[in-house]
C-alpha positions as CSV (number, residue, x, y, z in Angstrom):
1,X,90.3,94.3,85.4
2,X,94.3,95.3,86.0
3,X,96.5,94.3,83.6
4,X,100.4,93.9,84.2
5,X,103.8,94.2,83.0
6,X,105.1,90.5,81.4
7,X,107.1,90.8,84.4
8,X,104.5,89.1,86.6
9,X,105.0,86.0,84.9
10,X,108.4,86.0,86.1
11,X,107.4,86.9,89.6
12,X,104.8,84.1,89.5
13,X,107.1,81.1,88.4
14,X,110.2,82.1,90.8
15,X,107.3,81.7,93.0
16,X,106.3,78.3,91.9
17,X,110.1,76.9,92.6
18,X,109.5,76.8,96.3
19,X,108.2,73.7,96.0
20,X,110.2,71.7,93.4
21,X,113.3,73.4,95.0
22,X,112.5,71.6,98.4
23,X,111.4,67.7,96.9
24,X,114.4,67.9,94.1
25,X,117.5,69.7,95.4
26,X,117.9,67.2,97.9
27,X,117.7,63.9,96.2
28,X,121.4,63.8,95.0
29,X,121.8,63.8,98.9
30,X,119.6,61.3,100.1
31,X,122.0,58.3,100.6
32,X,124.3,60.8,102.7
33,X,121.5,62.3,104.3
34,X,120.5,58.7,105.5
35,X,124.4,57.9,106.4
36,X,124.8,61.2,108.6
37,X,122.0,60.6,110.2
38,X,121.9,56.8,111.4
39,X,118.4,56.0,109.3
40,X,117.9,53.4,106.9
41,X,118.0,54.0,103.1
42,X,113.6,52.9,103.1
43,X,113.4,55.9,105.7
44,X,114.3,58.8,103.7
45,X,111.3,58.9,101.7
46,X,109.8,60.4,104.5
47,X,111.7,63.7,104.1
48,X,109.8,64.3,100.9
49,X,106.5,62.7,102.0
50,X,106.8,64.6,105.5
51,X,107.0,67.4,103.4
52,X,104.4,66.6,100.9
53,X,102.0,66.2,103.5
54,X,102.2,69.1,105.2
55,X,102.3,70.6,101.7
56,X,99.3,69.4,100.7
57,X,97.3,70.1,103.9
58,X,98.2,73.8,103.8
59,X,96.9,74.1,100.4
60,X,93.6,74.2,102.1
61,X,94.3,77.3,103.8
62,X,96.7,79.5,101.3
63,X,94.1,80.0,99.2
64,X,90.8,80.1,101.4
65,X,93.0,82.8,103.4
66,X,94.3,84.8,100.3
67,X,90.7,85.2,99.1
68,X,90.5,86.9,102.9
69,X,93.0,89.3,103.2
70,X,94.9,89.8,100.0
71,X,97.4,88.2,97.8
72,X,100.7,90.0,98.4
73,X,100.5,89.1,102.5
74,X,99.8,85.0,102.1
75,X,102.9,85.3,100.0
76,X,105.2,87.1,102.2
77,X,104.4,85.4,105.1
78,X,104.8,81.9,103.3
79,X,108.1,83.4,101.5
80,X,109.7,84.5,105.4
81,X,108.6,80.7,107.2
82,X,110.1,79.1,104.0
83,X,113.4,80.1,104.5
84,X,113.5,79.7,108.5
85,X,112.6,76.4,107.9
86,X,115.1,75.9,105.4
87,X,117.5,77.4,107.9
88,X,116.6,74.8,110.6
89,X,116.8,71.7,108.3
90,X,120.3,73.1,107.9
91,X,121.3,72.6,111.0
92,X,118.9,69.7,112.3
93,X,121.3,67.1,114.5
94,X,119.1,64.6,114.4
95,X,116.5,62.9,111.9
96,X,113.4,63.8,113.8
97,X,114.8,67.5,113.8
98,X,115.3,67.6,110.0
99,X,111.5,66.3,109.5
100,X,110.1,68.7,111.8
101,X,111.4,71.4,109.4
102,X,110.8,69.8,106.5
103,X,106.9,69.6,108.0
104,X,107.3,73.7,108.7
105,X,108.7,74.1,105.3
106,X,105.8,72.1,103.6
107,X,103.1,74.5,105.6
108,X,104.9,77.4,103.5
109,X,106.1,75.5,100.5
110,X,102.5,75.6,98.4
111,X,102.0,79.0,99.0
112,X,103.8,80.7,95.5
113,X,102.1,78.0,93.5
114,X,98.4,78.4,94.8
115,X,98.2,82.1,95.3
116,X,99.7,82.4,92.1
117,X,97.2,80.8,89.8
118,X,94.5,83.1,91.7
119,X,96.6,86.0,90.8
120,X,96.6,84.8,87.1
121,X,93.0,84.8,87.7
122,X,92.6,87.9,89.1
123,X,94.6,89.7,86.2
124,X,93.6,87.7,82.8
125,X,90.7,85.9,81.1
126,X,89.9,83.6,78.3
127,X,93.1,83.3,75.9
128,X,95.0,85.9,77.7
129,X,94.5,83.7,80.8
130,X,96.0,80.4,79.2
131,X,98.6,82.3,77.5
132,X,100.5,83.3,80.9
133,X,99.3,80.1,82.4
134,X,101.3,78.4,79.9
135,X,104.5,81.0,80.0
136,X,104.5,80.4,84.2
137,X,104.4,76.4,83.4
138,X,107.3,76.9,81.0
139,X,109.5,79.3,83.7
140,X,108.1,77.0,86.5
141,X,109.4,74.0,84.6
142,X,113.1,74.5,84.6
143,X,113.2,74.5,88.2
144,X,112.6,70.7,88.1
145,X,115.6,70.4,86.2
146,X,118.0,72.8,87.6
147,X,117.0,71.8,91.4
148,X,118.7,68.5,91.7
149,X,121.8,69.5,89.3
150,X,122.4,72.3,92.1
151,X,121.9,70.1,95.0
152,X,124.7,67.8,93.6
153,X,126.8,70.1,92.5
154,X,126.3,71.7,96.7
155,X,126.3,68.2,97.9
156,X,129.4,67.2,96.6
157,X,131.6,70.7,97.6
158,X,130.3,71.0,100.9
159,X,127.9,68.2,101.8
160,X,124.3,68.1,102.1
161,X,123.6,70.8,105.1
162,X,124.8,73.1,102.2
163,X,121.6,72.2,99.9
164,X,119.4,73.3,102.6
165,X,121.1,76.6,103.4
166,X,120.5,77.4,99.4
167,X,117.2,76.6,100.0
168,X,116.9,79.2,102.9
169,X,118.5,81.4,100.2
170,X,115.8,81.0,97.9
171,X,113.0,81.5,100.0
172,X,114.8,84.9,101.3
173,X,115.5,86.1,97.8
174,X,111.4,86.1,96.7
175,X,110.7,87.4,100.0
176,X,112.3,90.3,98.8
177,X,111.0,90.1,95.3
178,X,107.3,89.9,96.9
179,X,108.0,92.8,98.8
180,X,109.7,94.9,96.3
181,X,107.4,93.8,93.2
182,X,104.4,92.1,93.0
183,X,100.9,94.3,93.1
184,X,98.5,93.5,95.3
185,X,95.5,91.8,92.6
186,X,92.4,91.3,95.0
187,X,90.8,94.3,95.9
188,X,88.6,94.5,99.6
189,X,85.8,94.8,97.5
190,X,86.2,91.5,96.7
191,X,87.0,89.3,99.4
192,X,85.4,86.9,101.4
193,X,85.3,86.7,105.1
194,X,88.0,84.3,107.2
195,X,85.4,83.1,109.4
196,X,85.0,78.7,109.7
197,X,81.6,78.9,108.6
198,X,82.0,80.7,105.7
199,X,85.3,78.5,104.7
200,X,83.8,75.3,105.1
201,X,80.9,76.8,103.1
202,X,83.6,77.5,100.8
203,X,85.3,74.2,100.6
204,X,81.6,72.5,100.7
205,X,80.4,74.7,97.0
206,X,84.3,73.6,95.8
207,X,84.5,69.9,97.0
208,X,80.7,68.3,96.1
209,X,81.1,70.1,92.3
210,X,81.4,67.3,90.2
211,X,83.2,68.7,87.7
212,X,85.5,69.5,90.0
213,X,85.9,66.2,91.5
214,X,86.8,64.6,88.0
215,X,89.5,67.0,87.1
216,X,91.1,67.4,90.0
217,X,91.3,63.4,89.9
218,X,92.9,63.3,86.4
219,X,95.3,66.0,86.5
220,X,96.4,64.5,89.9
221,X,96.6,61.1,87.4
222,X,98.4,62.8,85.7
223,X,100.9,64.3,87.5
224,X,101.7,61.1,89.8
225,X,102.7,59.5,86.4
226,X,105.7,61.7,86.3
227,X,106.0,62.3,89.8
228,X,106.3,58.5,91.0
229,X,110.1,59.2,89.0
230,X,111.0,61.9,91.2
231,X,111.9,60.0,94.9
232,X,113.2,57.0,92.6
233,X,115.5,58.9,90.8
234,X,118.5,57.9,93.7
235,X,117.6,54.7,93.3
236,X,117.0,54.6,89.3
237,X,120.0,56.7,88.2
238,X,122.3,55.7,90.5
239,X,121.1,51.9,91.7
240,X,120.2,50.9,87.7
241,X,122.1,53.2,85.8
242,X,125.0,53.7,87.6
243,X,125.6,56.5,87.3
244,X,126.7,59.4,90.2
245,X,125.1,62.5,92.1
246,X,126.1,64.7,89.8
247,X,124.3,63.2,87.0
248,X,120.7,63.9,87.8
249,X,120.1,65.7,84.6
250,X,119.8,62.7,83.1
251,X,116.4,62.4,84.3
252,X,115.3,65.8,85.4
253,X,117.0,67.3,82.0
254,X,114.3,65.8,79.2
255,X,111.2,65.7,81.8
256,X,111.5,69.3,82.4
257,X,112.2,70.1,78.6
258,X,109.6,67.8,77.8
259,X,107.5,70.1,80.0
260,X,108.8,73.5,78.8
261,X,107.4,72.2,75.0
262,X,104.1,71.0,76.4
263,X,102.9,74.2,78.0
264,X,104.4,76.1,74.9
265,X,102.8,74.5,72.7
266,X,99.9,75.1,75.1
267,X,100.1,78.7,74.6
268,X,100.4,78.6,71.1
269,X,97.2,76.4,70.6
270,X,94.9,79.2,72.8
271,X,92.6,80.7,70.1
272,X,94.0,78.2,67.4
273,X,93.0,74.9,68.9
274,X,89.9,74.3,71.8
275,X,90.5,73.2,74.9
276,X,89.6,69.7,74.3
277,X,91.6,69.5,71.5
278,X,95.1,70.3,73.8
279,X,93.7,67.8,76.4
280,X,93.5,65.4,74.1
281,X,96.6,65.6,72.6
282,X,98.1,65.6,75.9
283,X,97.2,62.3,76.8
284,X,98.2,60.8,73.2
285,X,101.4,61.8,74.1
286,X,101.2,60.6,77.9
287,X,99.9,57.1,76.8
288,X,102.5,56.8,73.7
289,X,105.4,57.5,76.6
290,X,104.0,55.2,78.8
291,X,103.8,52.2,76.3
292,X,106.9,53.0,74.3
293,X,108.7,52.8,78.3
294,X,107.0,49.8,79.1
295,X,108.0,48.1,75.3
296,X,111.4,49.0,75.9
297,X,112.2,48.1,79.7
298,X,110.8,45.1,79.1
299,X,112.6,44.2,75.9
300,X,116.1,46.2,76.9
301,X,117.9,46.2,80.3
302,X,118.3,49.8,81.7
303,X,120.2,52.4,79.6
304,X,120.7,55.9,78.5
305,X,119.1,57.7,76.8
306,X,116.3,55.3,76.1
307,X,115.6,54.6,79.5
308,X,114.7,58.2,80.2
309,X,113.8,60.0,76.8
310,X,109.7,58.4,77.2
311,X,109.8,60.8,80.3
312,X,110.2,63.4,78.0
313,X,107.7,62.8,76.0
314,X,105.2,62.0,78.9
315,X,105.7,65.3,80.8
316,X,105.5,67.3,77.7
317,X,101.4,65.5,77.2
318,X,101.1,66.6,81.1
319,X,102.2,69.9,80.5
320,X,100.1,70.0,77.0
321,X,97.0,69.3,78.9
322,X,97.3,70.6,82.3
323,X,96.4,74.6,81.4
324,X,93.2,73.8,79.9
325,X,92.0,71.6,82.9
326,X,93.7,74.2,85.2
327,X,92.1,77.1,84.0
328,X,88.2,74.7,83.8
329,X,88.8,74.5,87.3
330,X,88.9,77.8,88.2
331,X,86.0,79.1,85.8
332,X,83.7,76.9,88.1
333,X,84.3,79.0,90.9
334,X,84.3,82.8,89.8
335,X,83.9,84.1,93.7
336,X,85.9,81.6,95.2
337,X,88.8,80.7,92.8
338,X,91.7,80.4,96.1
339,X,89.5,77.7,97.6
340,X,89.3,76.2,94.5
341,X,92.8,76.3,93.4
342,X,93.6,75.2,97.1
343,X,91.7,71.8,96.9
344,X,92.8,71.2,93.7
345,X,96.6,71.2,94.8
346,X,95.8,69.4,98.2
347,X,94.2,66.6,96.2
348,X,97.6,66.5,93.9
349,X,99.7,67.1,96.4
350,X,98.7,64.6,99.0
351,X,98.6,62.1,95.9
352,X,102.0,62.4,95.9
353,X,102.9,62.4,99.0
354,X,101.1,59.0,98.9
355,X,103.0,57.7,95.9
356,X,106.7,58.8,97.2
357,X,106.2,57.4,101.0
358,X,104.1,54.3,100.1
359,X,104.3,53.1,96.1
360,X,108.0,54.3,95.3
361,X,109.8,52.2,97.8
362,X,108.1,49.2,96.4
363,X,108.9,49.6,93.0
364,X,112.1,52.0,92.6
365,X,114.2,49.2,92.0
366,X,112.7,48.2,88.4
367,X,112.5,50.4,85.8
368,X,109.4,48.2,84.2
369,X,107.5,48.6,87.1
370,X,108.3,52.2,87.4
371,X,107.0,52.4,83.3
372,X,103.9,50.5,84.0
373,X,103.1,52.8,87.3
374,X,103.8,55.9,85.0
375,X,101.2,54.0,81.7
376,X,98.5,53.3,84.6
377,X,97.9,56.8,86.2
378,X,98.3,58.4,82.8
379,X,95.4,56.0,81.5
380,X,93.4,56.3,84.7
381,X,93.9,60.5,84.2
382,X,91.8,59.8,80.8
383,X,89.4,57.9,82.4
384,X,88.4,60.4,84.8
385,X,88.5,63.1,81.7
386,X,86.1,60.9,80.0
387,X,83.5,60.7,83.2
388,X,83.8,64.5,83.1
389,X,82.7,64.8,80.0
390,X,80.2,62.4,79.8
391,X,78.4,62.9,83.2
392,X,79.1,67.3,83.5
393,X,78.1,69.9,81.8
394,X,80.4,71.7,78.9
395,X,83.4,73.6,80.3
396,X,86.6,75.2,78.6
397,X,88.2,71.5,79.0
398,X,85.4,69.4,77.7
């Protein structure tokens, strides 16, 4: 088994801010976006759920396709169509334009985060494996945070065509550090033929696991619990709390520290602490954010820092929890841990998608409905832990 330089963990989560790059950098910009563009406020969801769909769906095949040929090419070809896409949002003249590109820039956007938990796989096991999983959550996690400070800080110097071209930017710059630096981790001997009837055989041994299923369904839970926050930030910070574009480190700044804690305390439990006992933990933290938000919106009108801090707290549980389940999903599928990793992010992805096109609209303008949302899928995620233990056999997570 080849064993790298700390540097990969580096590599991996610069790769992992594709994604939150293209749903955060842009929400300072929304309203403008909307104005410039002759679209109704309720319309611009669909630059993030346009994205997130195409996201999702591509999951599928980053993973499926890596197991085929290779790590290091998936990543440099998803790397090169990230930033033209960028590029054309940049200039898109019309609203239709700009979610065409967003749609090609979703198809590429998954494919640092996916291949990049198989290459954790391909490099470490057991307590070695969780500790970088947790160091890449921790890198990953500032990008959250740092994404819509820089799209404000572009947006308001030269207008939101500017947080696109940085986005281009980005996706150049780790085309380049793919090229330059990352090993190839998935020898020939070990890959499995791109051909449809051995992917759908593939997807068919990932997809009717149950163990599978039940995880995938709780750290999606989990994740939307956040995540419903994210395309009702505009309307949160600036609608509730009035407060300006600049200012979006009012939200993103404690969810993505509370995230950074989570998956280092994460690492720190591997070998000290099971598996169960960090999931666990996780969701007494999710569940005391969720009510303590609830008790206080509905007690308290909207105000800093208390209407934000819970988030904190919440996303540190997710983060807390999310290795362990992570890495149980992967051990179920030694031969076929792309496919695996694939499904798992289409299922969380298109959840999302789901959540910031169809739920957020409905309920961005109350920060008590927002709270209770965030309670709900945290106590549905346990749920669906529970089954998984009840009705599956032991795994690292049960």
């Amino acid at each position: 088994m080849p064993r790298y330089a700390p540097p990969l963990a580096l590599i991996l989560a610069a790769l992992g801010t594709l994604g939150p790059f293209a749903i955060d950098t842009f929400l300072p910009a929304m309203p403008a976006i909307a104005g410039a563009l002759s679209v109704d406020d309720t319309q611009t969801p669909l630059i993030l759920s346009a994205y997130m769909a195409s996201f999702g769906l591509m999951m599928l095949w980053h993973g499926a396709i890596a197991d085929a040929i290779g790590r290091r090419p998936v990543l440099l070809a998803g790397t090169f169509c990230y930033a033209l896409a960028a590029l054309g949002c940049t200039f898109a003249d019309s609203f239709g334009e700009l979610i065409a590109f967003r749609v090609l820039q979703g198809v590429s956007g998954g494919v640092g985060l996916i291949v990049g938990r198989a290459i954790i796989r391909d490099c470490y096991q057991g307590i070695a494996a969780q500790k970088l999983m947790s160091q890449v959550t921790m890198l990953f996690a500032l990008s959250p945070a740092l994404a819509p400070v820089i799209g404000g800080w572009l947006f308001t110097a030269f207008g939101w065509r500017a947080v696109f071209a940085f986005m281009a930017v980005v996706g150049a710059v780790l085309f380049v550090l793919c090229a330059t630096s990352l090993p190839e981790t998935h020898p020939a001997d070990k890959r499995t033929p791109l051909a449809a009837r051995a992917l759908l055989a593939n997807y068919r041994t990932v997809a009717t696991n149950p163990r599978f299923r039940l995880y995938t369904v709780a750290v999606s839970l989990n994740f939307v619990g956040f995540f419903v926050y994210v395309p009702s930030a505009p309307a949160m910070l600036i609608g509730q709390l009035g407060l300006g574009p600049n200012d979006f480190l009012w939200l993103f700044g404690p969810a993505v520290a509370g995230m950074i804690i989570g998956a280092w305390l994460s690492g720190r439990a591997a070998g000290r602490f099971t598996a169960r006992q960090a999931v666990n933990a996780g969701y007494v933290m999710m569940l005391a954010a969720g009510f303590a938000n609830v008790a206080h919106a509905l007690l308290f009108p909207p105000s800093l820092p208390a209407s934000v801090l819970p988030i904190g707290l919440y996303t540190m549980g997710m983060s807390l929890a999310a290795p362990s389940i992570t890495l149980a999903i992967l051990d179920l599928f030694p031969a076929q841990r792309g496919t695996a990793s694939s499904m798992q992010g289409f299922v969380q992805t298109l959840t999302g998608a789901v959540v910031a096109g169809a739920l957020a609209p409905l309920i961005w303008h109350s920060v008590t409905l927002l709270a209770t949302a965030s309670l709900a899928f945290a106590a549905l995620g346990l749920v669906f832990v529970r089954l998984a233990r009840r009705h599956a056999p032991p795994t690292p997570a049960s």
